[in-house]
ZAKOL-673881 format. One record per residue (C-alpha): chain; residue in three letters; x, y, z. Coordinates in nm, 3 decimals. Example, Ala and Ser with C-alpha at 12.3 -4.5 7.8 and 13.67 -1.06 7.14 Angstrom:
<rs>
> A, ALA, 1.230, -0.450, 0.780
> A, SER, 1.367, -0.106, 0.714
</rs>
This chain:
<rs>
> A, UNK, -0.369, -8.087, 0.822
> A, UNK, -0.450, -8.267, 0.526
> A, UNK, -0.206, -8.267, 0.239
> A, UNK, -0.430, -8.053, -0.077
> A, UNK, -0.106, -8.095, -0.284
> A, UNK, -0.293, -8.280, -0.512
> A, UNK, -0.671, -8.309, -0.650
> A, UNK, -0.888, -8.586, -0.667
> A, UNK, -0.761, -8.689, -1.011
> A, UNK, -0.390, -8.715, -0.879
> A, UNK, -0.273, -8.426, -1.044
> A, UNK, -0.112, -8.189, -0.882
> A, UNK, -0.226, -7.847, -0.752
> A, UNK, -0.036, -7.532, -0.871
> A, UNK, 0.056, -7.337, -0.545
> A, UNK, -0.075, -7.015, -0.703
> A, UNK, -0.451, -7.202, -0.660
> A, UNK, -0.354, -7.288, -0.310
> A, UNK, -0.225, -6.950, -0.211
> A, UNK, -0.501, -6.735, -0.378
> A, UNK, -0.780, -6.895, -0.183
> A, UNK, -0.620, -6.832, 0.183
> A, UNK, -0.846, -6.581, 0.344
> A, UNK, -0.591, -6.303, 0.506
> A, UNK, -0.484, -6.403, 0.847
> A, UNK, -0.230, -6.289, 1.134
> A, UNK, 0.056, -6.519, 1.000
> A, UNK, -0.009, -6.300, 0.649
> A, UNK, 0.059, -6.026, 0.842
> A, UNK, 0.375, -6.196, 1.067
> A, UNK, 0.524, -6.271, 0.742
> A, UNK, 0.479, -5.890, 0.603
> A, UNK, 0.597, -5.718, 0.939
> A, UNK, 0.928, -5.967, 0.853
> A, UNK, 0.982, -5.785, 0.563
> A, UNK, 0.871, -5.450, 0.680
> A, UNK, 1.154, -5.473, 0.940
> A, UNK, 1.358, -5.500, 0.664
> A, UNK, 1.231, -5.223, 0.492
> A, UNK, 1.227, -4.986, 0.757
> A, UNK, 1.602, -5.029, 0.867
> A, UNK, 1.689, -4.999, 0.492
> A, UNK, 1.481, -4.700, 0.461
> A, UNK, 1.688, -4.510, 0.728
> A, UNK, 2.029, -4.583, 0.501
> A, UNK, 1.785, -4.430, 0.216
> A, UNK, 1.737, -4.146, 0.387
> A, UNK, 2.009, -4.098, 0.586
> A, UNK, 2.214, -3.901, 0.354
> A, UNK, 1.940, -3.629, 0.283
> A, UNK, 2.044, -3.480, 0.668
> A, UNK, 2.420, -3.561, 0.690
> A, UNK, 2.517, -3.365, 0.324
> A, UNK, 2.504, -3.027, 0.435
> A, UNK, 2.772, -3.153, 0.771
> A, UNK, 2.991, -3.359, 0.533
> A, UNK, 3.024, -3.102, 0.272
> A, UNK, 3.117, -2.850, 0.560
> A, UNK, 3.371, -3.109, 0.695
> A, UNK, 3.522, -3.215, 0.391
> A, UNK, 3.505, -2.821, 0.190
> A, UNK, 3.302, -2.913, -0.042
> A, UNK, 3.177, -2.721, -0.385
> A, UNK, 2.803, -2.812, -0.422
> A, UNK, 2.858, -3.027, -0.752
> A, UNK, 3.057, -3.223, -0.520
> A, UNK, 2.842, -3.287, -0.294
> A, UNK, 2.557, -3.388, -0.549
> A, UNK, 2.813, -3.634, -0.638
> A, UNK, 2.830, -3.717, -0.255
> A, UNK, 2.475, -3.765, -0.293
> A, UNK, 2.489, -3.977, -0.599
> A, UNK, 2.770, -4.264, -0.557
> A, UNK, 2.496, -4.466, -0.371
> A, UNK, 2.258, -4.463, -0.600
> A, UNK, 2.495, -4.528, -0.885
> A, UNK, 2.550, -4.859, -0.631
> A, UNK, 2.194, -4.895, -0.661
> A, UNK, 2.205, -4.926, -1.017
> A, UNK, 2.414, -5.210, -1.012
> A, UNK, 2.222, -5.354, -0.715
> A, UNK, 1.904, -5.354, -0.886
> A, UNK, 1.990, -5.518, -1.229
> A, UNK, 2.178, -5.773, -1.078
> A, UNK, 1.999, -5.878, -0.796
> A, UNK, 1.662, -5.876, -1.024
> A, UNK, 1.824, -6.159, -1.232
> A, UNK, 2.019, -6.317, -0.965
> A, UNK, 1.679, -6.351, -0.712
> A, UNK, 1.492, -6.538, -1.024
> A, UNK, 1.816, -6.780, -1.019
> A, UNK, 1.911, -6.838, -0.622
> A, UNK, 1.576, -6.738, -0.495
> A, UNK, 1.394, -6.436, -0.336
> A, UNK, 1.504, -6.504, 0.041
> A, UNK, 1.862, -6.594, -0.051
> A, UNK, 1.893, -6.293, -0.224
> A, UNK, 1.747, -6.060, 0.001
> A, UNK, 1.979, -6.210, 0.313
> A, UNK, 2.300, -6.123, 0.080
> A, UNK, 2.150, -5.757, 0.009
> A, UNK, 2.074, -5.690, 0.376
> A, UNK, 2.428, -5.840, 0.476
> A, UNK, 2.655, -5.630, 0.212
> A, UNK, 2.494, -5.272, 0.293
> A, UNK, 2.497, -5.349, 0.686
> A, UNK, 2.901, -5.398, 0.604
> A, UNK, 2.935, -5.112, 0.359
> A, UNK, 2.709, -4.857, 0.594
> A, UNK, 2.966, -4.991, 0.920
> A, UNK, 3.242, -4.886, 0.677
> A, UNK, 3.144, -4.577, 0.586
> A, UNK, 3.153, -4.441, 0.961
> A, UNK, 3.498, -4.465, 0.901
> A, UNK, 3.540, -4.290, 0.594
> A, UNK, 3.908, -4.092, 0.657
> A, UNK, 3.876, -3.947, 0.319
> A, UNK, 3.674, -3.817, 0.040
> A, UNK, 3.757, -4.061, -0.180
> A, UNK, 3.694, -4.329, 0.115
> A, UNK, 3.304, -4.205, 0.161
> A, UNK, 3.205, -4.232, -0.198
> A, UNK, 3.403, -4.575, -0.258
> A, UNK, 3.162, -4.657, 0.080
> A, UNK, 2.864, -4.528, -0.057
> A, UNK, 2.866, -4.691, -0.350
> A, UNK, 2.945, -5.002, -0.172
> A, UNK, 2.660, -4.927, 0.069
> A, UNK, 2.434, -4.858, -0.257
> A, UNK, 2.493, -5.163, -0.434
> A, UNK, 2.324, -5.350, -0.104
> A, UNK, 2.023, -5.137, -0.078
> A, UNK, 1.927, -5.115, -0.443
> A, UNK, 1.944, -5.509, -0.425
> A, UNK, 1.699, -5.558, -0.140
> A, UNK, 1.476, -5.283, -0.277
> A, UNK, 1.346, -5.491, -0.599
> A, UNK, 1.380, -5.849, -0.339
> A, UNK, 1.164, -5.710, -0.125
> A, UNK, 0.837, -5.580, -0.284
> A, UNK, 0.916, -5.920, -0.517
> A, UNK, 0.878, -6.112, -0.218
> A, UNK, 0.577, -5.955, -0.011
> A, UNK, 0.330, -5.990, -0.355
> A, UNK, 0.425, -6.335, -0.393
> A, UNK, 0.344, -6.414, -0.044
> A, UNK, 0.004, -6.275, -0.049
> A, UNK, -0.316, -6.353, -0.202
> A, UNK, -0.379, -6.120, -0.515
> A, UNK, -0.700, -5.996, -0.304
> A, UNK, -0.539, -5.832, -0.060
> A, UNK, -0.216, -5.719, -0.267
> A, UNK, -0.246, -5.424, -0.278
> A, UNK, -0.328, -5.349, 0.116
> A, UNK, -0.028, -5.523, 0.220
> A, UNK, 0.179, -5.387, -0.045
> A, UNK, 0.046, -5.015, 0.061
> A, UNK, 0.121, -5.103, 0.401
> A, UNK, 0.458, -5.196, 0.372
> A, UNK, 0.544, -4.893, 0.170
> A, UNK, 0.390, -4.679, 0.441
> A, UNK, 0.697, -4.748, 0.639
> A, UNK, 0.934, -4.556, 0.419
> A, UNK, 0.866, -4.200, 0.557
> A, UNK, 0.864, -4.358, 0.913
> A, UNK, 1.243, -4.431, 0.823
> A, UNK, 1.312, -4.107, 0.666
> A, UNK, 1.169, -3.930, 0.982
> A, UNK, 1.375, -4.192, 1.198
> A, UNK, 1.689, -4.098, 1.039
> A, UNK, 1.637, -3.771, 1.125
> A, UNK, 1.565, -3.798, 1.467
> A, UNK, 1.850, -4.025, 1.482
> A, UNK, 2.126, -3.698, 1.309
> A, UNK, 1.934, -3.489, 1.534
> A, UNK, 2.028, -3.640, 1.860
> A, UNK, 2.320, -3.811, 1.814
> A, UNK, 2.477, -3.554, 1.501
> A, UNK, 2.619, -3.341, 1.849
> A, UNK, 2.737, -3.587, 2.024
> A, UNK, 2.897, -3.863, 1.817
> A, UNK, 2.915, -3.696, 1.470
> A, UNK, 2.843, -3.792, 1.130
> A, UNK, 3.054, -4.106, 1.185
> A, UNK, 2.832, -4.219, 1.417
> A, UNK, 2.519, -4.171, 1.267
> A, UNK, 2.641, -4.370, 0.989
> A, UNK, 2.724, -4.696, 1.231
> A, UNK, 2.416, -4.668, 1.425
> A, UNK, 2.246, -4.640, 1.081
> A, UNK, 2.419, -4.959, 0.967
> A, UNK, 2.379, -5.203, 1.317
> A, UNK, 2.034, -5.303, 1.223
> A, UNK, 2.128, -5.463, 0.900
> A, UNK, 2.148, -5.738, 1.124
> A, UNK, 1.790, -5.859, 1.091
> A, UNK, 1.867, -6.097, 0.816
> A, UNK, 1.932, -6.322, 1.054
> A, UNK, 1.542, -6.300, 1.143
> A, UNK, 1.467, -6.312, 0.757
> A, UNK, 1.695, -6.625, 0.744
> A, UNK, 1.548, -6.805, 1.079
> A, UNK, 1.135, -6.708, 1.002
> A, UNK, 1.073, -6.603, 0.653
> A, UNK, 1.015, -6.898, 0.391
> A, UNK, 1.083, -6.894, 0.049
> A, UNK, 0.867, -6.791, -0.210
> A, UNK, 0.655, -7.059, -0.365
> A, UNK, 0.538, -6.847, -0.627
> A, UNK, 0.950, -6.891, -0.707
> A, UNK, 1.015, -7.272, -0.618
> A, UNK, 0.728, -7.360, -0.871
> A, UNK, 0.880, -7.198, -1.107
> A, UNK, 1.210, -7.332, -1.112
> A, UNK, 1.060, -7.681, -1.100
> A, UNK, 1.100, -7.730, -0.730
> A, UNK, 0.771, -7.878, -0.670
> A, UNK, 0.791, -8.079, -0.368
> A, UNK, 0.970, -7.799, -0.189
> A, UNK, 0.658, -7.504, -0.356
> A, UNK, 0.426, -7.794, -0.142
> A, UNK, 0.555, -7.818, 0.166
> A, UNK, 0.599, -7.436, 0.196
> A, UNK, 0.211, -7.404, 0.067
> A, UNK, 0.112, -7.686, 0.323
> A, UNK, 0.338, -7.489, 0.622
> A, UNK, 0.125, -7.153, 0.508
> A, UNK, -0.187, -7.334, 0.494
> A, UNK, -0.163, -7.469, 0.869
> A, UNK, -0.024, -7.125, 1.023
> A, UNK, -0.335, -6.985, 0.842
> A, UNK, -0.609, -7.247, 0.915
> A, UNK, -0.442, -7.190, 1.303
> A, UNK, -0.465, -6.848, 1.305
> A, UNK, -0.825, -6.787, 1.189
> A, UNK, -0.951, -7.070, 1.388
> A, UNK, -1.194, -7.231, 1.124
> A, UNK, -1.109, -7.501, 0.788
> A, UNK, -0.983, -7.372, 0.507
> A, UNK, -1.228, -7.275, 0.184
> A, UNK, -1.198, -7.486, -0.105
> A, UNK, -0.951, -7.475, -0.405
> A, UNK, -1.201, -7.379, -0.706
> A, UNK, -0.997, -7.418, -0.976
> A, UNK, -1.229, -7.343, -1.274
> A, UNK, -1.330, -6.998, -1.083
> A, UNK, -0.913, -6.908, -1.062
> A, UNK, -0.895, -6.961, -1.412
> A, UNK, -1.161, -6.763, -1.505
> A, UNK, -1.014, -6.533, -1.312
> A, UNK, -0.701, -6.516, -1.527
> A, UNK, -0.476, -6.751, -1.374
> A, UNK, -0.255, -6.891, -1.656
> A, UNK, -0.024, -7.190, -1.568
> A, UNK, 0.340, -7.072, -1.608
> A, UNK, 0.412, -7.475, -1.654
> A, UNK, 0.112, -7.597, -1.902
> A, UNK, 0.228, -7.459, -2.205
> A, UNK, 0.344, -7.720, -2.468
> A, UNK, 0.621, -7.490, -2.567
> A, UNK, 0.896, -7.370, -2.280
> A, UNK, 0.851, -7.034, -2.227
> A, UNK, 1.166, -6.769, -2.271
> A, UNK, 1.336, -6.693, -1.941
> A, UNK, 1.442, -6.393, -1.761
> A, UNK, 1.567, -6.097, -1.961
> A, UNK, 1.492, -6.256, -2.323
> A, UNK, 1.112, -6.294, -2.197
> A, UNK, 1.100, -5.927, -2.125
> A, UNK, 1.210, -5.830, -2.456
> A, UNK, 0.965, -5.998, -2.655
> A, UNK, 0.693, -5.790, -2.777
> A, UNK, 0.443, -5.854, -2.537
> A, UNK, 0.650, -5.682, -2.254
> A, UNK, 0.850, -5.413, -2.465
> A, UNK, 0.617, -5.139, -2.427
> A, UNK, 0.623, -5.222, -2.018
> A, UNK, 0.963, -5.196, -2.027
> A, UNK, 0.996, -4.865, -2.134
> A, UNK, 0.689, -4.733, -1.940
> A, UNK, 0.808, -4.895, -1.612
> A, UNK, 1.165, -4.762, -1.701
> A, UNK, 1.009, -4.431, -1.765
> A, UNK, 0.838, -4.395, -1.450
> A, UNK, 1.106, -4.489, -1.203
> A, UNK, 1.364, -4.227, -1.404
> A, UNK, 1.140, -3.959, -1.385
> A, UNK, 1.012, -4.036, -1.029
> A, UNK, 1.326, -4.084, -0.848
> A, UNK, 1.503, -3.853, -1.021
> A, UNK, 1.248, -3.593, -0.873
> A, UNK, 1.212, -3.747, -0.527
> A, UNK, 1.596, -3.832, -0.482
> A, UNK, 1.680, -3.543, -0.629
> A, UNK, 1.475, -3.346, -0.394
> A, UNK, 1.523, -3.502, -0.104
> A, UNK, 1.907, -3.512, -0.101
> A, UNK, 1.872, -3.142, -0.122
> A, UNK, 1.583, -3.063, 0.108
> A, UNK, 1.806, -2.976, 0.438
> A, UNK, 2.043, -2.798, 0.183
> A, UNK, 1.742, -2.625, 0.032
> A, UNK, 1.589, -2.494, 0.351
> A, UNK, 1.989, -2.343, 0.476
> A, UNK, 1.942, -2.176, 0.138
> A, UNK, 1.680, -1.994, 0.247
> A, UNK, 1.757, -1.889, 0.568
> A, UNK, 1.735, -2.187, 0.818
> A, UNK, 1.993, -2.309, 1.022
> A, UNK, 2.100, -2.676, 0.977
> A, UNK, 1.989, -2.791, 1.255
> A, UNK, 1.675, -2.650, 1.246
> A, UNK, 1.633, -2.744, 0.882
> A, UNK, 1.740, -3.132, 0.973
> A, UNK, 1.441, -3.063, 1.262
> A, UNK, 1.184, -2.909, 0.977
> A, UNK, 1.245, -3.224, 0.697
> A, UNK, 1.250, -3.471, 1.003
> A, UNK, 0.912, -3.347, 1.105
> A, UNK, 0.789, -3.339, 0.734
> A, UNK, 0.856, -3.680, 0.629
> A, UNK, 0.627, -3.777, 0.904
> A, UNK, 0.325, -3.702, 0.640
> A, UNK, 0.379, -3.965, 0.458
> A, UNK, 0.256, -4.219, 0.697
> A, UNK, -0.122, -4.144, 0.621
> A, UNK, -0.072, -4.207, 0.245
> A, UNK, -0.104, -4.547, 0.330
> A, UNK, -0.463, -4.522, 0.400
> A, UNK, -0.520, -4.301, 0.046
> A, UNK, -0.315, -4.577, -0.148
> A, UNK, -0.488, -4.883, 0.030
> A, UNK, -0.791, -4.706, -0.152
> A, UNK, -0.707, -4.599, -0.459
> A, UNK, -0.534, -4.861, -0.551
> A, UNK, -0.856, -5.100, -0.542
> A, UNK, -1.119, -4.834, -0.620
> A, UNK, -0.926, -4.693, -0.936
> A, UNK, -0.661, -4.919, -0.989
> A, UNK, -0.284, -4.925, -1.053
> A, UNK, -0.234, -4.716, -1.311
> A, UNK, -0.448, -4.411, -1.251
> A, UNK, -0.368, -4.396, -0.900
> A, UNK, -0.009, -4.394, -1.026
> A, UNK, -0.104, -4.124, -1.271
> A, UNK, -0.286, -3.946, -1.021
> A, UNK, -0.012, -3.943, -0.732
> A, UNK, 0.259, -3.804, -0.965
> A, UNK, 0.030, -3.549, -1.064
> A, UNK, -0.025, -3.443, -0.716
> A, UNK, 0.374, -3.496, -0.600
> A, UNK, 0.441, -3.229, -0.916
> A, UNK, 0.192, -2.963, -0.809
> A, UNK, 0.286, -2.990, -0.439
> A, UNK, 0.621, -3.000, -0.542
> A, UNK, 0.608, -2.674, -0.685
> A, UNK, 0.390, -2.536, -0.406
> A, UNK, 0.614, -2.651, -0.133
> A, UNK, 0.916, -2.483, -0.345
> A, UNK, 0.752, -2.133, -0.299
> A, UNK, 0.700, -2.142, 0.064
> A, UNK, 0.887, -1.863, 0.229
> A, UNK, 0.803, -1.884, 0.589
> A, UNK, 0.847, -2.157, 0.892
> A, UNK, 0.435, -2.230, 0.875
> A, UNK, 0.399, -2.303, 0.477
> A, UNK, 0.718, -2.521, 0.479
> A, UNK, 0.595, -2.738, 0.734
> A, UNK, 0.243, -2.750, 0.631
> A, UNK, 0.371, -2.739, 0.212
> A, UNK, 0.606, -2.990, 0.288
> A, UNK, 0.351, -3.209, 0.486
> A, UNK, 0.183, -3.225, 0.162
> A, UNK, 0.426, -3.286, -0.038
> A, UNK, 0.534, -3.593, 0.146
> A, UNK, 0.192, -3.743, 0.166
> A, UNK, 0.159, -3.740, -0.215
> A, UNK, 0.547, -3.817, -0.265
> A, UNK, 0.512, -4.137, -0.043
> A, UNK, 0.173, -4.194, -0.207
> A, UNK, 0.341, -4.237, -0.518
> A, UNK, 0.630, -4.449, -0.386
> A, UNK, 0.399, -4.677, -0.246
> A, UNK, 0.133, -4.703, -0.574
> A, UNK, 0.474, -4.753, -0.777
> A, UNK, 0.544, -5.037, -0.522
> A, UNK, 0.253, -5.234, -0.594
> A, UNK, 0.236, -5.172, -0.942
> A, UNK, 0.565, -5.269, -1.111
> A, UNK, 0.615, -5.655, -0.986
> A, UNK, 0.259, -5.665, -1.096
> A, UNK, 0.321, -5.601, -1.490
> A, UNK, 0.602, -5.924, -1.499
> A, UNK, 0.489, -6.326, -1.466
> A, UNK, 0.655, -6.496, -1.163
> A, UNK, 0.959, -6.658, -1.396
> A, UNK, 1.082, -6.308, -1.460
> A, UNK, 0.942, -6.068, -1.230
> A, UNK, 1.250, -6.037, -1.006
> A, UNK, 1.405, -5.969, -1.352
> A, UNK, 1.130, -5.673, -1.462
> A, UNK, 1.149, -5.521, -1.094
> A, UNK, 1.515, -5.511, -1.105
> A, UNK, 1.514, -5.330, -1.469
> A, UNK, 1.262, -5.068, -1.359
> A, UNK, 1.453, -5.006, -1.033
> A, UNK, 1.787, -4.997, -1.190
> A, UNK, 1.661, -4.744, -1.457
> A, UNK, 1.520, -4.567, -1.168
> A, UNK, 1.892, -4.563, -1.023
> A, UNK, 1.995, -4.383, -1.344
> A, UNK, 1.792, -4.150, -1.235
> A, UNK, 1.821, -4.119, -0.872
> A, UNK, 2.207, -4.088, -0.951
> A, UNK, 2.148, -3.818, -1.250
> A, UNK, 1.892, -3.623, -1.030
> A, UNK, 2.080, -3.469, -0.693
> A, UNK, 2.404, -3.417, -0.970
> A, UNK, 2.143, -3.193, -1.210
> A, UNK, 1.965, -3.074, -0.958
> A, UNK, 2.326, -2.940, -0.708
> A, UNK, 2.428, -2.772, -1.083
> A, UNK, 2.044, -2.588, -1.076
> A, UNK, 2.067, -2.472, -0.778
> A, UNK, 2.399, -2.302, -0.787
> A, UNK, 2.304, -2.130, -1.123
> A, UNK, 1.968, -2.019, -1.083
> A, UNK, 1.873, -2.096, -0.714
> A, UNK, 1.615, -2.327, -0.521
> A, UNK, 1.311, -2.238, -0.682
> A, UNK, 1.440, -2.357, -1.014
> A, UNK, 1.447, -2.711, -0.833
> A, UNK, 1.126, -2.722, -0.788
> A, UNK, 1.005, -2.626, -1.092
> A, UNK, 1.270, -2.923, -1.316
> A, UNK, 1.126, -3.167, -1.031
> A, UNK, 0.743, -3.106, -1.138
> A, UNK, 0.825, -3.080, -1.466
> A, UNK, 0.985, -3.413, -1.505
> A, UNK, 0.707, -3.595, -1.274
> A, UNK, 0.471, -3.444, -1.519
> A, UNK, 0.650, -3.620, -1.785
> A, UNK, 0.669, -3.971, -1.622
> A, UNK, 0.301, -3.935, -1.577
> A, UNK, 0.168, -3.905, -1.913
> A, UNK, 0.434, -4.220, -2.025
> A, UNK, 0.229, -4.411, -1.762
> A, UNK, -0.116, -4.270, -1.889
> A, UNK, -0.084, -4.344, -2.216
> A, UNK, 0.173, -4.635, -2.210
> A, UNK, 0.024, -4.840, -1.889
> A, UNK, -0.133, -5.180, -1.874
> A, UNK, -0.440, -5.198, -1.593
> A, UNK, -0.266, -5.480, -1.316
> A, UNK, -0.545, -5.484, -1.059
> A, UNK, -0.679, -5.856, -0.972
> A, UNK, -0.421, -5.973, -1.214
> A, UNK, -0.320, -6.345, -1.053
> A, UNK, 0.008, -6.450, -1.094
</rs>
């Protein structure tokens, strides 16, 4: 494999030219299932909660404001996760950081199947938060600096696509081992799999995207060159050549050219060329996690409300998160044919009405068919969101930007099952509903009218 570190003048390459002109191979997608592992195990922590609160509030006698506060501690955790491990991932790195985040939930979710106490559990689940809001930001980071702007947005939609698969796993997992081992045990079987970070630490490479930017050049090359020959290997045929004059009229803007150094982390985002994505991006995860945490903390709780037994209602949202998996194939599209920002637009939209639909459902048939649809266009919009926010920051900052908007979005995940318990036990479960769609309505006209266009953006 020839070295392509450097042109025929001597100068060298940028590994953004190097990376963008890899056609998409099987070692692109080796390196995304790493991370989808990753994603998936953390997904059933996510989710976990959403079928246990009904069974912990019944063994611990609990009011239903406390149990929204049950709900909440982890993503108050999350909060703190997110903001710091933003910062701290442009700093020590995206593979570092995401090995640390996978470690300290895996520990905090083994801990909290031995919660003796009320106090205990939420100490745990905040513990158990601050991990998985970390690895969130680390991880969709990661996967768009490993891929070639091209194909972005496939990979990206793909990776998401594995959320509801963990949802749905969670609930299989209360479902058949809730009788037999309890809540406790559902929690450690939850938390084992945290364990894969010592596959992320043995097979996935750092981001070169990241070592450029810290100056690390000769590393940024020889993980380029290592991607270059698993790709040239696995498509059987030489690489295309690096055009350089058709990247940058593409948009690619060196992060190292400019005369003056640029501002770093936090005090780049503030400037007033990212202000206005600051708020929108911080907008949009509030209002969307507020709704979809919110929501589906309360789902099993929601369906005993009206009627349903628990463990038929753990059955009924284990079966409904299962729509979510086809979203993929509507994101992989819109996301290309429209672009970021009006499929974002569009998804919320959709999440709000079905929302509301899926809220009025009164028998077994329209909750699992409402609800079907509501988790299609709910995941939808997880995974557009996905794609879209590390696109709006440059590679210096973005862990920083991701972080912000997903610790924001904590705020709200943490506000949202707390507002939503105190709704419910005032004016019942339709009223949740109809706050939910009103506040995704919301976070999609900030986005409309407040939203840069990413798509083909090189960074």
């Amino acid at each position: 494999m020839n070295d392509l570190s450097t042109g025929i003048t001597g100068e060298r390459i940028q590994v953004s030219y190097r990376l963008e002109r890899l056609p998409s191979s099987s070692y692109h997608i080796f390196l995304t299932f790493l991370l989808i592992v990753a994603w998936f195990i953390e997904s059933i922590d996510l989710g976990g909660m959403g079928y246990l609160l009904p069974v912990i509030g019944k063994h611990f006698d609990l009011t239903a404001s406390m149990m929204g506060l049950v709900a909440s501690m982890s993503f108050a955790g999350m909060f703190i996760g997110s903001i710091l491990s933003g910062g701290l991932s442009d700093k020590f790195g995206r593979k570092t950081m995401l090995i640390v985040a996978m470690a300290f939930w895996g520990t905090a979710g083994a801990l909290l199947s031995i919660a003796w106490s009320i106090e205990s559990l939420l100490v745990f689940r905040f513990f158990l938060g601050v991990g998985l809001g970390a690895q969130v930001p680390i991880g969709i980071t990661m996967l768009s600096e490993l891929v070639p702007s091209q194909s972005r947005g496939k990979y990206l939609s793909l990776y998401q696509a594995f959320l509801p698969l963990g949802i749905s796993t969670a609930g299989l997992l209360t479902y058949f081992l809730l009788p037999k081992f309890g809540w406790q045990g559902v929690f450690l079987v939850e938390a084992l799999p945290a364990l894969w970070f010592l596959v992320i630490w043995k097979y996935l490479p750092e981001s070169a995207r990241w070592l450029e930017s810290k100056g690390r050049h000769i590393e940024a090359d020889q993980v380029v060159s290592k991607m270059e020959e698993k790709v040239q290997n696995s498509i059987g045929r030489v690489l295309p050549p690096i055009d350089g004059v058709a990247l940058t009229q593409r948009g690619v803007i060196s992060e190292t050219a400019s005369s003056k150094e640029p501002k770093k982390g936090l005090s780049e985002l503030m400037t007033r060329h990212y202000t206005i994505r600051l708020i929108m991006s911080g907008v949009l995860m509030f209002t969307t996690m507020a709704a979809y945490y919110g929501l589906s903390m309360w789902l099993s709780a929601l369906l005993v409300a009206k009627g349903f037994s628990v463990t038929k209602s753990i059955g009924f949202v284990s079966l409904i998160a299962l729509g979510g998996i086809p979203a993929f194939l509507m994101v992989t599209y819109l996301v290309e044919k429209i672009g970021r920002k009006m499929a974002s637009v569009f998804t919320i939209v959709a999440m709000a009405l079905s929302a509301y639909a899926y809220g009025s459902a009164t028998t077994v048939f329209f909750v699992i068919i409402l609800g079907l649809i509501y988790q299609f266009f709910q995941c939808g919009m997880t995974m557009v969101n996905n794609v879209y926010i590390p696109e709006l920051w440059p590679t210096r900052a973005r862990g920083t930007g991701t972080g912000f908007a997903y610790g924001i979005g904590r705020v709200g995940a943490f506000l949202g099952p707390m507002a939503l318990g105190v709704i419910m036990g005032e004016y019942g479960p339709q009223a949740v509903f109809i706050c939910s769609s009103g506040l995704l309505l919301f976070g999609a006209f900030v986005v409309l009218i407040l939203g840069p266009e990413t798509k083909g953006k090189i960074f």
